[in-house]
C-alpha positions as CSV (number, residue, x, y, z in Angstrom):
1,X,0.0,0.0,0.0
2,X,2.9,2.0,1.0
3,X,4.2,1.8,-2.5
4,X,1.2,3.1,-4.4
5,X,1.1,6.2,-2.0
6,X,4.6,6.8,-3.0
7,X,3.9,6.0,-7.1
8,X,1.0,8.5,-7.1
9,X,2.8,10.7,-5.3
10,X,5.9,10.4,-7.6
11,X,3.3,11.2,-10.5
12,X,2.0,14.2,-9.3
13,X,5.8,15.5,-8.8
14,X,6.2,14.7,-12.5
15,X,2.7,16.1,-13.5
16,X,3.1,19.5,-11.4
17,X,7.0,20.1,-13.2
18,X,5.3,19.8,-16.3
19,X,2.7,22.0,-16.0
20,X,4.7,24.1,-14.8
21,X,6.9,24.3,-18.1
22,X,3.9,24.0,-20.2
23,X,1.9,27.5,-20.3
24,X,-2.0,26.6,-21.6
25,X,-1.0,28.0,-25.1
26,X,0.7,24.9,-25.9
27,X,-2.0,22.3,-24.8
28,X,-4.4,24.7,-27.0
29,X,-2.0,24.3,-29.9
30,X,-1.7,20.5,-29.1
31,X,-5.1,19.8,-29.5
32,X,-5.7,21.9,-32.5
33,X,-2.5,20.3,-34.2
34,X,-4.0,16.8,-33.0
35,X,-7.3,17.7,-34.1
36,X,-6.4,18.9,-37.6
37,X,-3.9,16.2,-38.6
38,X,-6.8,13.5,-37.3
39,X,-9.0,15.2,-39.2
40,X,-7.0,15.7,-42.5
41,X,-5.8,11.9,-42.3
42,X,-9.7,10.5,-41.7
43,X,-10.3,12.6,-44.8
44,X,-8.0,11.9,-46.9
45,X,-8.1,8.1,-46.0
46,X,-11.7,7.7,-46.2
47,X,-12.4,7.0,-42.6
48,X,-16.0,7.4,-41.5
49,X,-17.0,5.2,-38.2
50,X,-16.0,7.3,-35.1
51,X,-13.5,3.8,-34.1
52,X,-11.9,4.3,-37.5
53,X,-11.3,8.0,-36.9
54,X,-10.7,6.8,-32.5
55,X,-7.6,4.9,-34.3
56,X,-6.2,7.6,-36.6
57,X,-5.8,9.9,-34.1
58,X,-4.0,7.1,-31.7
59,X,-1.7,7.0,-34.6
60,X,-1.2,10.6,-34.9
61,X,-0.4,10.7,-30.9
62,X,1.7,7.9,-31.0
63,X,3.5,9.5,-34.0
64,X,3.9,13.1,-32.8
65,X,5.2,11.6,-29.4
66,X,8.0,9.5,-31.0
67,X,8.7,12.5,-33.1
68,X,9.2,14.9,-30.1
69,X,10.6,11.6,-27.9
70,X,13.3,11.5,-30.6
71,X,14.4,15.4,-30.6
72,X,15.0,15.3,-27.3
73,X,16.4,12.4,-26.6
74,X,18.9,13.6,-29.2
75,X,19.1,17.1,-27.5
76,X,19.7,15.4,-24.1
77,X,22.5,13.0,-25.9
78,X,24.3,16.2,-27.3
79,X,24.2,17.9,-23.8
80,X,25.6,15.0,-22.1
81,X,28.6,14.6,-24.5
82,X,29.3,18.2,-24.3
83,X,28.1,19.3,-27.8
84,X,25.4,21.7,-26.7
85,X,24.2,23.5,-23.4
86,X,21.4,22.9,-21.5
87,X,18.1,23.9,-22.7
88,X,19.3,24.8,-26.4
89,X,16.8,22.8,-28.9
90,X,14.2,25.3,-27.1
């Protein structure tokens, strides 16, 4: 029991330095970039049922998060071998 108390409370740590570094612009341009690519996909692959659209926008999640996984995984690899500062691919 003592170990889920100290899970959740390790999420919320996460959660709370996140929002912190996230102003609500950037969720609002989230969704609307989500929204619009999910929309422009189910279009333009002929996607009417609401689980055919439900999966293209998994998809475009899953793919936008590997994108940004990937740049900064990279920009955390250059910092650590001394290429570039902190902070720099913001």
């Amino acid at each position: 029991m003592i170990a889920i108390a100290y899970k959740a409370q390790f999420i919320l740590l996460i959660f709370s330095r996140i929002r912190a570094l996230m102003s609500p612009r950037f969720y609002l341009f989230t969704t609307i970039l989500i929204a619009v690519l999910t929309l422009t996909i189910s279009w333009w692959k002929q996607k009417q049922t609401g689980r055919e659209i439900f999966w293209v926008m998994v998809k475009v999640v899953s793919a936008l998060t590997i994108i940004v996984g990937g740049i900064v995984g990279v920009a955390q690899l250059l910092e650590f071998f001394g290429v570039a500062q902190s902070g720099f691919f913001l």
